[in-house]
C-alpha positions as CSV (number, residue, x, y, z in Angstrom):
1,X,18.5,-28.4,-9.8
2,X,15.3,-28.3,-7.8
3,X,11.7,-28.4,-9.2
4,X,8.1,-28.8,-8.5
5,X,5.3,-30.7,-10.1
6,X,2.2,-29.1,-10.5
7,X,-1.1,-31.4,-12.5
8,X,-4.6,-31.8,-10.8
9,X,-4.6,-35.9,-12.0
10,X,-2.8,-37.6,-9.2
11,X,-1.4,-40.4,-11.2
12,X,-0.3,-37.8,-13.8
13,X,2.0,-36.6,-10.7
14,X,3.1,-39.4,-10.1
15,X,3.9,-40.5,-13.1
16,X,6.6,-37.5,-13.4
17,X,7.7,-37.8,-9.8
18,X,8.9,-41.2,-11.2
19,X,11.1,-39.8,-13.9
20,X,12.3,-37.2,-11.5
21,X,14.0,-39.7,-9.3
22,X,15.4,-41.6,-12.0
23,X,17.1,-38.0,-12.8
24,X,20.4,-37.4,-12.2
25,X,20.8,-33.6,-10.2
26,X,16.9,-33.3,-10.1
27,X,15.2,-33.0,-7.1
28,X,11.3,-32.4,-6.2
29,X,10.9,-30.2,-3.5
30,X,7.0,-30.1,-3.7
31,X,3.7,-31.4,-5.7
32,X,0.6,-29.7,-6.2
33,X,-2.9,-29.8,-7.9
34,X,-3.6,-26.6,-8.8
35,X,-2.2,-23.4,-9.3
36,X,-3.5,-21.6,-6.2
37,X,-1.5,-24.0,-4.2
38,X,1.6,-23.6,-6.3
39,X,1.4,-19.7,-6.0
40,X,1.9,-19.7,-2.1
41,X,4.5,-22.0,-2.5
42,X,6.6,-20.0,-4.9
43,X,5.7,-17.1,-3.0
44,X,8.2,-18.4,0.0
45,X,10.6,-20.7,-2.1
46,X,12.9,-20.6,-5.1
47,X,12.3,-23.0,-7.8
48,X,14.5,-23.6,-10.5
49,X,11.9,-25.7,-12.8
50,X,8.3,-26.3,-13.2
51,X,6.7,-29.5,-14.6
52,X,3.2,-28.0,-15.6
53,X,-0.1,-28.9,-16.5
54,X,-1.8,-27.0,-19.0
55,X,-5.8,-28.2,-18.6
56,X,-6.4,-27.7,-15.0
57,X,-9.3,-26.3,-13.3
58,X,-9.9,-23.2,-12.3
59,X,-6.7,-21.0,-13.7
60,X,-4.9,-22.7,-16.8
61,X,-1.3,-24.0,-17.2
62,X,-0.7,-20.7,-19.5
63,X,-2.3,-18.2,-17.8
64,X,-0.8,-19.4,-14.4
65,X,3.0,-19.6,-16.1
66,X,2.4,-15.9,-16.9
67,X,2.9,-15.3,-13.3
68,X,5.7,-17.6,-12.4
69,X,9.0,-15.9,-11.4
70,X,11.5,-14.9,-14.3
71,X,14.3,-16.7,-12.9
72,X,12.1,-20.4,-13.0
73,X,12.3,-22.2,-16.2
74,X,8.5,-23.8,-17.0
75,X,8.4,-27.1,-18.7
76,X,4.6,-27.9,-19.5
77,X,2.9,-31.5,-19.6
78,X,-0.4,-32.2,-21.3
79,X,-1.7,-34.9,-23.5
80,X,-2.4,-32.0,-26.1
81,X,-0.2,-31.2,-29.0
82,X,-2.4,-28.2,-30.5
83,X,-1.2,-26.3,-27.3
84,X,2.6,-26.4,-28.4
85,X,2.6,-22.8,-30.1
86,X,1.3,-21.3,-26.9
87,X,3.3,-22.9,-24.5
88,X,6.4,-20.9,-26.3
89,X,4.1,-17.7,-26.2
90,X,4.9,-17.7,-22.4
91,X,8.6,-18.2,-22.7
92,X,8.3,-22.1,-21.7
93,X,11.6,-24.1,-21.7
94,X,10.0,-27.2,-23.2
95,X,6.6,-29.0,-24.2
96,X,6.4,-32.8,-22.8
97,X,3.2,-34.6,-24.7
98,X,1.6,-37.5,-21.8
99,X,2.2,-40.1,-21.3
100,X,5.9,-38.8,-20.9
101,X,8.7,-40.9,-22.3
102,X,12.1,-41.1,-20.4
103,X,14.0,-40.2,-23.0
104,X,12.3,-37.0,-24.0
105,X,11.8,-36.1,-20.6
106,X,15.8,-36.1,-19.9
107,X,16.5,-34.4,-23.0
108,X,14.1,-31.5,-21.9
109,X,15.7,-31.6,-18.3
110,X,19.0,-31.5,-20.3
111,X,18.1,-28.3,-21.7
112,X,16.5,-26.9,-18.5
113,X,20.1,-27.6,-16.6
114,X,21.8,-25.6,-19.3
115,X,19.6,-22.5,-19.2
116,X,19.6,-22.5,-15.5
117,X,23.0,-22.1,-15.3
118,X,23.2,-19.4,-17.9
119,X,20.8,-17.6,-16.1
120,X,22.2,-17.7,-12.7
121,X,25.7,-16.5,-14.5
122,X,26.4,-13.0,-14.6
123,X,27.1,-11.1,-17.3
124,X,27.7,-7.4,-19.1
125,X,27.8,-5.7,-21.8
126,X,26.7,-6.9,-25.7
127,X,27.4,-10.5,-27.1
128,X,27.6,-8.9,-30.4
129,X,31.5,-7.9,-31.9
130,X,31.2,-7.9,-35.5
131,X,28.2,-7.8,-38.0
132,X,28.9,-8.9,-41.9
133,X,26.9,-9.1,-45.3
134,X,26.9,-12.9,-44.7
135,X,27.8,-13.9,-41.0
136,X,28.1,-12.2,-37.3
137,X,30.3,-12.6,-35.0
138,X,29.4,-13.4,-31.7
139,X,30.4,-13.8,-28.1
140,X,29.4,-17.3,-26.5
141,X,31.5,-19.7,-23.5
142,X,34.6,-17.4,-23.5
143,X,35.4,-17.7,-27.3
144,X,34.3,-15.6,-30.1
145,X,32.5,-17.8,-32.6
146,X,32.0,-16.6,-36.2
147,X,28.5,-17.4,-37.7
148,X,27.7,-17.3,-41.1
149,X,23.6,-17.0,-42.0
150,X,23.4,-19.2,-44.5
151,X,24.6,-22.1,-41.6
152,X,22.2,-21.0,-38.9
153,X,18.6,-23.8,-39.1
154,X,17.2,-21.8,-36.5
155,X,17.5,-20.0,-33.2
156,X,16.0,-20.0,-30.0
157,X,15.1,-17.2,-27.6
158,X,15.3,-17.6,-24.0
159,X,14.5,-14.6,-22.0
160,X,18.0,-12.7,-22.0
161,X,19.4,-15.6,-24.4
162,X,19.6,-16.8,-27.7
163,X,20.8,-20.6,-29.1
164,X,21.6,-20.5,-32.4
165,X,21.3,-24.0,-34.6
166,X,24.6,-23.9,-36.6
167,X,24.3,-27.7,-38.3
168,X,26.1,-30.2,-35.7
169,X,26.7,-27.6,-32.7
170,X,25.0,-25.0,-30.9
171,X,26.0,-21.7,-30.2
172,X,24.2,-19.8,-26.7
173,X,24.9,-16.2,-26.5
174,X,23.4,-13.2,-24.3
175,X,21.3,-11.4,-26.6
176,X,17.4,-10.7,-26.7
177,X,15.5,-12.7,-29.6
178,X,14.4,-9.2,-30.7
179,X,17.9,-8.1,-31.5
180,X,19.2,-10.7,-33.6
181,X,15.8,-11.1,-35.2
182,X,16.8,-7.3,-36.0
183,X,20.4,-8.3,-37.1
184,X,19.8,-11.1,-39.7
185,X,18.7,-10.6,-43.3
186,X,14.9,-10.4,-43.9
187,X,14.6,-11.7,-46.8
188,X,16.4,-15.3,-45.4
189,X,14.8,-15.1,-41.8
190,X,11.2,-14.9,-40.1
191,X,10.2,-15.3,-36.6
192,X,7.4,-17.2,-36.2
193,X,6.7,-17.6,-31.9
194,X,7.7,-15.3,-29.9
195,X,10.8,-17.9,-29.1
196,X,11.8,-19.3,-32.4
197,X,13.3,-17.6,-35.8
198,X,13.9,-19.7,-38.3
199,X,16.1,-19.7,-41.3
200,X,13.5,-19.9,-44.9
201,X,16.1,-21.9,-46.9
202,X,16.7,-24.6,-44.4
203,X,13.1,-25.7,-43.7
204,X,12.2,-29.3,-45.0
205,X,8.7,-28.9,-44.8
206,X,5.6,-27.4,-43.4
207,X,2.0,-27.9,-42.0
208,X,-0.4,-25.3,-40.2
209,X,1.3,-25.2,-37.0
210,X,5.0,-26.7,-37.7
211,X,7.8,-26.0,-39.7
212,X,10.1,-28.7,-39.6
213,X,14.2,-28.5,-40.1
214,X,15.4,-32.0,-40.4
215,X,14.7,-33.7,-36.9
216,X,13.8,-30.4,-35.5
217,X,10.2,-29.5,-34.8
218,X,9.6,-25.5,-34.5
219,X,5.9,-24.4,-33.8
220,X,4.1,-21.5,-35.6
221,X,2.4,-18.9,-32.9
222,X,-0.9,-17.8,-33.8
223,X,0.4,-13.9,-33.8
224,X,2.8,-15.0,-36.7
225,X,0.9,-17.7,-38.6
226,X,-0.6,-15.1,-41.1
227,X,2.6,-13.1,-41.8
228,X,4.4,-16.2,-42.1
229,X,2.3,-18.1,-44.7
230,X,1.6,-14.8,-46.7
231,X,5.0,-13.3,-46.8
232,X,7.0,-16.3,-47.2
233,X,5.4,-19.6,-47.9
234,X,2.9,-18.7,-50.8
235,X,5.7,-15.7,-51.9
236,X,8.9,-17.3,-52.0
237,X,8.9,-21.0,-50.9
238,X,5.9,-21.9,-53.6
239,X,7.3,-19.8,-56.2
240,X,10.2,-21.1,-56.6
């Protein structure tokens, strides 16, 4: 898996180009300060993954990763945790906070290896084979898996993908975030980013921009903040 580095602070660069080569099955094929640089470099290259700055001069992290290339997975880097909700606005694959620990750098590199093979698979027809009061059944890695709602902590949309959080094990399925949002029981489950749905009765707690499911952290987009606190915090989780 290939991938290029793009931060105006040369140290910041070269602080990621380090955990690159201590990557297994990562390797840079360019660095760049800015995104006008980046854009002629795309322009005649593929690129699997993207290690992006969000504060940069001149055009932004998130307004350049709106232009990137469906098929390239963007991971952002900043030393700024209020810009997690909009990083998932954009469809990004992960959200590193500087300086960048090993650790949580391979685990978003992890996640990055196992979308880009799902994307570069081909596929047809719907993921969907049987719909219940209380659990789907769905299509994922050659088997059919049966899903019940009330197990699902939360799911995750990936362009033409879903993940769904079932305790202990994942479940990754071709389907649009739209349609299972569509799917699952309203009263149980809200989306709040464009890339995360989450299930009401499994949240451990909540601030203005989190909702936290045991060790997971989900953020809360701007677009859905309102809905979400109105609709089902003050409604149902405070009224209980």
């Amino acid at each position: 898996m290939n991938c290029i580095i793009v931060d105006d602070e040369p140290l910041a660069r070269k602080a990621i180009q380090k955990l690159v080569d201590q990557t297994e099955n990562l390797e840079s094929i360019g660095s760049f300060n800015g995104a006008e640089s980046t854009a002629l470099f795309l322009a005649e290259n593929t690129v699997d993954v993207i290690f992006l700055d969000i504060q940069m001069p001149g055009v932004n992290g998130l307004e350049f990763a709106r232009t990137i290339p469906k098929e390239t997975l963007v991971i952002f880097t900043t030393a700024f945790h209020e810009f997690a909700a909009d990083s998932y606005e954009v469809d990004a694959i992960d959200y590193l906070i500087k300086p960048v620990k090993e650790e949580r750098f391979k685990k978003a590199v992890e996640k990055a290896s196992t979308y880009c093979r799902l994307l570069k698979t081909e596929h047809a027809g719907t993921s969907i084979e049987n719909i219940q009061d209380d659990y789907i059944f769905v299509r994922a890695d050659r088997r059919m898996f049966k899903v019940y709602f009330n197990d699902i902590l939360y799911i995750e949309g990936l362009k033409d993908y879903v993940v769904m959080y079932v305790e202990n094990q994942k479940v990754i399925t071709l389907m649009n975030i739209k349609t299972i949002h569509d799917l699952l029981p309203k009263s149980s489950f809200v989306r709040v980013s464009k890339s995360y749905i989450i299930n009401v009765g499994r949240i451990d707690s909540v601030d203005n921009n989190t909702v936290y499911i045991g060790k997971n952290e989900i953020p809360i987009g701007n677009v859905y903040r309102d809905f979400f606190f109105n609709e089902f915090v003050t409604k149902k989780l405070l009224n209980k």
